[in-house]
N, C-alpha and C positions, 0 to 999 in steps of 0.2 A: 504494500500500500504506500503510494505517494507522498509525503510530507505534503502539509497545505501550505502553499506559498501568500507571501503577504501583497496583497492587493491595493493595486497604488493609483490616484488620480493624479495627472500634471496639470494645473493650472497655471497656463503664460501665456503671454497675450504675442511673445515674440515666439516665430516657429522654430528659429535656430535653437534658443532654450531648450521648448519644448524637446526637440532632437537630440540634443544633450542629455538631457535627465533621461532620455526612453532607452541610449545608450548605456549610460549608467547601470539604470537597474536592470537592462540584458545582461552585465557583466556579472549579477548573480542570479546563480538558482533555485533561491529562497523566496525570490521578489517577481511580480508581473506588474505590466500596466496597463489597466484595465479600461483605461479610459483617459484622453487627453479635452482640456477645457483651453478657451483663450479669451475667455473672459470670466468676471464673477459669475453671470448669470448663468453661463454654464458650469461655471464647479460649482454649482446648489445644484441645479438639471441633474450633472450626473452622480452627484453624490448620494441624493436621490434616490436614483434610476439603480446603480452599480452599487452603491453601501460597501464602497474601498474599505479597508483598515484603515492606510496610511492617505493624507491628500500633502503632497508637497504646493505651496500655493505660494505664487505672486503676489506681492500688495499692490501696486498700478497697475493696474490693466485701463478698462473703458473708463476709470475717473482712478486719482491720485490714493484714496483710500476701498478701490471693488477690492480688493481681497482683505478687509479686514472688515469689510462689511457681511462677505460673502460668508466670511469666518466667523462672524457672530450668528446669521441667522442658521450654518449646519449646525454650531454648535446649540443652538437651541432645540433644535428638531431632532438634531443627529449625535447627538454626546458621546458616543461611545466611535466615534470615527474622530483620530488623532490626526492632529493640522501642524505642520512643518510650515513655515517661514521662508522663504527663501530672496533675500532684496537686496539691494546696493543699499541699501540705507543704514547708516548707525546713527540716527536722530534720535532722541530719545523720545521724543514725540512719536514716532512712528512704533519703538518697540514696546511701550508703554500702552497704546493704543490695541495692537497687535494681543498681545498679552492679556487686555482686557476682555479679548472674546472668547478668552480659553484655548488658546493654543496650547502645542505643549513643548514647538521648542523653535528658535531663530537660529536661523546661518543663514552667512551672507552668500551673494552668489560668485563668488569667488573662492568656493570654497574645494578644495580636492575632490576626487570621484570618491577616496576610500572616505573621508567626511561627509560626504553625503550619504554614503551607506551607512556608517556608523549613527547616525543622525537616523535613519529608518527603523534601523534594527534597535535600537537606546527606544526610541516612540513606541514601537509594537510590543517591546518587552517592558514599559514603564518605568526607564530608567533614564532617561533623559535628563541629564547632568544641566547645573546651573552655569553656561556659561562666564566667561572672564569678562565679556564685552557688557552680558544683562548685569552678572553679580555688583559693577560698577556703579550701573546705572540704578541697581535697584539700594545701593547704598546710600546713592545723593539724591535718589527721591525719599530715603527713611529719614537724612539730615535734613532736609528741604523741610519735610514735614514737622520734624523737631522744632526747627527753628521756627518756623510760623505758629507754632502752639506758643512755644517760648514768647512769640514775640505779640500772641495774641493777648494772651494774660496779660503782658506788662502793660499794653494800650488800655485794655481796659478796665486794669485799676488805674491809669492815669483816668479816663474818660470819667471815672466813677468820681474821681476827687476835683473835676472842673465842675465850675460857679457856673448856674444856669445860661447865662450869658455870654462866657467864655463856650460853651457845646454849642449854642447858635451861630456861633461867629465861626468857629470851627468846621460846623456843618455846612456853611454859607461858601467858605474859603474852598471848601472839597467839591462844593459844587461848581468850580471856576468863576465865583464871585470874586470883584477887584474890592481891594480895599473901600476903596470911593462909593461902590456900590451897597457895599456893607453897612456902611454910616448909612446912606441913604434911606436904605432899605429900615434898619433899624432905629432910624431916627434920633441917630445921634452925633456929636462932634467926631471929626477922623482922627484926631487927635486919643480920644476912648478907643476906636479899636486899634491904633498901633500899640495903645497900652496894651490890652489885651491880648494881641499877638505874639507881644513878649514875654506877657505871662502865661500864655503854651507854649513858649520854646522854652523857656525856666522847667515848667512840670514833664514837659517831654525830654528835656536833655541832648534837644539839639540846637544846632546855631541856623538853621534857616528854616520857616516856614514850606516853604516848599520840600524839602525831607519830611515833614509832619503829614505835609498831605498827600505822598506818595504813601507814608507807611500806612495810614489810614484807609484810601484806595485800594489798598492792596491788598490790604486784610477785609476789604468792606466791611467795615463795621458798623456805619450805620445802614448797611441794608440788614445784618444782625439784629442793633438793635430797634429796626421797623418790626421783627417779626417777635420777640419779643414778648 
């Protein structure tokens, strides 16, 4: 009796690829491919249709994000059919994205033949190692995230300990309101809010206005505290 070989979709939208990879896994006798896509629409169609084990997938095909779109909606239908990566890109944008549809592993398309076998057989077997390129990335997104909690809490015991008046003008200034407009608006001398401007650089601990209202945009904090 025959060993059951592991069943492969190629999704790429270039034919040369495609040719590449069908070569690839002719060069072993574990693997078939069962099916070629060259775009998202078609790796759902035949992933569908065929229920591969493995789908090796393009991110750009017919737009900049079909294969991580394509990737989300098999892995919703189809969970148990394992998605390989395969792009030019080391953004982390893209492998972050990627990742978010439940893949279960990225190489670039530069990668060896014997690596992209390795990368099949790791998938089908469940063993698909955290790469050097992710493990990086998935570091400066856990400080990324550090720092922003870090840096949420400290805004918002400063936010907590500004004078009613001082959050208006704050909020006003984040809105791209000018000084000038501020008075106006508020109905009072400009002279009161450059006071006040500098006593939120005092409680904030920076020297310009404009760092205050980046760090506050950035953390949206009063769309926080609208919901509140």
């Amino acid at each position: 009796m025959s060993e059951q070989k592991i069943r492969i979709l190629i999704a790429d939208d270039m034919e040369a690829h495609r040719r590449r990879l069908e070569r690839v896994i002719a060069q072993c006798n574990q693997m078939e491919c069962v099916a070629k896509a060259s775009s998202g629409y078609e790796a759902i169609m035949h992933a569908a249709i065929e229920q591969p084990d493995i789908i090796l997938m393009d991110i750009e095909m017919e737009s900049s994000y079909a294969g991580i779109d394509a990737a989300r909606q098999i892995n919703e239908k189809l969970p148990h059919i394992k998605i390989i990566v395969l792009t030019v890109h080391k953004d982390e944008n893209f492998i972050f994205s990627a990742f978010q549809t439940g893949i279960i592993d990225y190489i670039l398309k530069t990668s060896t033949n014997e690596e992209v076998l390795e990368a099949i057989l790791s998938a089908y077997h469940n063993r698909s190692p955290i790469r050097p390129m992710i493990a990086e990335k998935i570091r400066g997104e856990f400080a990324r995230i550090k720092r922003t909690e870090s840096s949420l809490l400290f805004i918002i015991q400063i936010i907590s300990e500004l004078t009613p008046s001082e959050l208006q003008v704050l909020r006003l200034l984040c809105e791209g309101k000018s000084r000038k407009q501020i008075a106006e608006e508020r109905s009072v001398e400009y002279e009161t809010i450059k006071k006040q401007i500098n006593s939120l650089l005092k409680k904030f601990q920076l020297s310009s206005i404009a760092e205050v209202i980046r760090s506050v945009n950035e953390l949206r904090i009063f769309e926080v505290l609208k919901e509140l």
